[in-house]
C-alpha positions as CSV (number, residue, x, y, z in Angstrom):
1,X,-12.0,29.0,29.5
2,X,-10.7,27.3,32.5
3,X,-12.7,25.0,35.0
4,X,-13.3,27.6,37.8
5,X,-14.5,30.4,35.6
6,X,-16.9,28.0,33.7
7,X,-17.9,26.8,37.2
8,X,-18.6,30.5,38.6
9,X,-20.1,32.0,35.3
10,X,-22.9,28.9,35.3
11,X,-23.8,29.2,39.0
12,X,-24.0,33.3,38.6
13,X,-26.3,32.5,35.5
14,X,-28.2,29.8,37.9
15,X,-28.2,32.7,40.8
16,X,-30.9,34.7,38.7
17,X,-33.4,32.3,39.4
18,X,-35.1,33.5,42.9
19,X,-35.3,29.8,44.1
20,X,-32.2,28.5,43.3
21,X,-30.9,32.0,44.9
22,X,-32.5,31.4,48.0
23,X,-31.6,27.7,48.2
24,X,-28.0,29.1,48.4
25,X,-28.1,31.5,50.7
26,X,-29.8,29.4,53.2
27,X,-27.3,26.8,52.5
28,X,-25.1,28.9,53.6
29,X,-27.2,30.3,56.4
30,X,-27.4,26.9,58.2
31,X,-23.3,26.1,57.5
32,X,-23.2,28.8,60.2
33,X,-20.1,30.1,58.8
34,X,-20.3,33.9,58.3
35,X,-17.7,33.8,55.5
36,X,-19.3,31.6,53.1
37,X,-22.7,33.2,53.8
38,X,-20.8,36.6,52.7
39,X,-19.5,34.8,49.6
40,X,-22.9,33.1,49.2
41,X,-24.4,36.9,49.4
42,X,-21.2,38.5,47.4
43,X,-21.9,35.9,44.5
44,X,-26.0,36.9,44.3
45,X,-25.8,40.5,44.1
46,X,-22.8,40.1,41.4
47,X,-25.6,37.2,39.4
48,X,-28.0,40.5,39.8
49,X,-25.5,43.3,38.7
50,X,-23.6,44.8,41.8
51,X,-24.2,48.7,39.6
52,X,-28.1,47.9,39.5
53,X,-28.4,46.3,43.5
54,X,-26.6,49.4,44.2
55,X,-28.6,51.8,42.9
56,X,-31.8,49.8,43.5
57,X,-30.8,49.8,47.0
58,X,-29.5,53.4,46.9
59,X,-25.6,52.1,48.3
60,X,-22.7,52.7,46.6
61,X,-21.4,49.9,45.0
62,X,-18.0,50.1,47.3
63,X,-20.6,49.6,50.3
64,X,-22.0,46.4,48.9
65,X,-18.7,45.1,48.1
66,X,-17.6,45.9,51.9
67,X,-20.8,44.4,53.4
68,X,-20.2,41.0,51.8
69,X,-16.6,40.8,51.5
70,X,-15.3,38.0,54.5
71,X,-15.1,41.2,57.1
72,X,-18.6,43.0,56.6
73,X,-20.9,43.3,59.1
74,X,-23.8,44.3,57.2
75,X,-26.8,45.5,59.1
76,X,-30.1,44.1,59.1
77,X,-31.6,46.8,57.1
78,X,-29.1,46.7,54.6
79,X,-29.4,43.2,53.9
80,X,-33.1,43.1,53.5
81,X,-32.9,46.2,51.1
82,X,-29.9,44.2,48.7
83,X,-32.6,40.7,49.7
84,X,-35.8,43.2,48.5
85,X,-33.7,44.4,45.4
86,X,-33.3,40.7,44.5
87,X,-37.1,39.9,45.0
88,X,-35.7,37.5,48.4
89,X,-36.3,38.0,52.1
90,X,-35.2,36.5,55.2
91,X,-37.8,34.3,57.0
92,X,-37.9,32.7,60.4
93,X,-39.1,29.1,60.4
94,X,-39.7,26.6,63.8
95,X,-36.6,23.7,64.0
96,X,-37.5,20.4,62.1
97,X,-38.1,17.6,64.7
98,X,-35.7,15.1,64.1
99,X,-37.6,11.3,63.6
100,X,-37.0,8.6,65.7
């Protein structure tokens, strides 16, 4: 098995756990780059099974693929339903104060 596949199948199987799923995403979130936070996204739904998020979520699995592909534009409700689906959801926090 090459290096890159090894990579990507061990950080799907670490994409299962809710936490460590969430710690990427908002990774992602605060790179501010909306193509890694679709890859970020793309790479949690395929850890949960792209077939059952769509279903769960009642989109085809061509709409998921679209929303999180470098292009998408999903829509807030879409996303929470795939987040819900996962057992995730997006939350608001207040800006750390840096320390002096």
């Amino acid at each position: 098995m090459a290096k890159g596949s090894s990579f990507k199948a061990d950080l799907l199987k670490k994409l299962k756990n809710p936490k460590f799923a969430a710690n990427y995403i908002t990774a992602a979130m605060e790179e501010n780059d909306e193509s890694f936070l679709a890859q970020a996204l793309n790479d949690v739904v395929k850890a949960h099974g792209t077939s059952k998020i769509a279903k769960t979520t009642h989109l085809s699995r061509q709409s998921l693929y679209k929303m999180f592909s470098p292009k998408g534009n999903p829509t807030l409700q879409s996303m929470n339903s795939v987040l819900d689906a996962i057992g995730l959801r997006v939350r608001v926090e207040p800006k750390r104060k840096k320390s002096a």
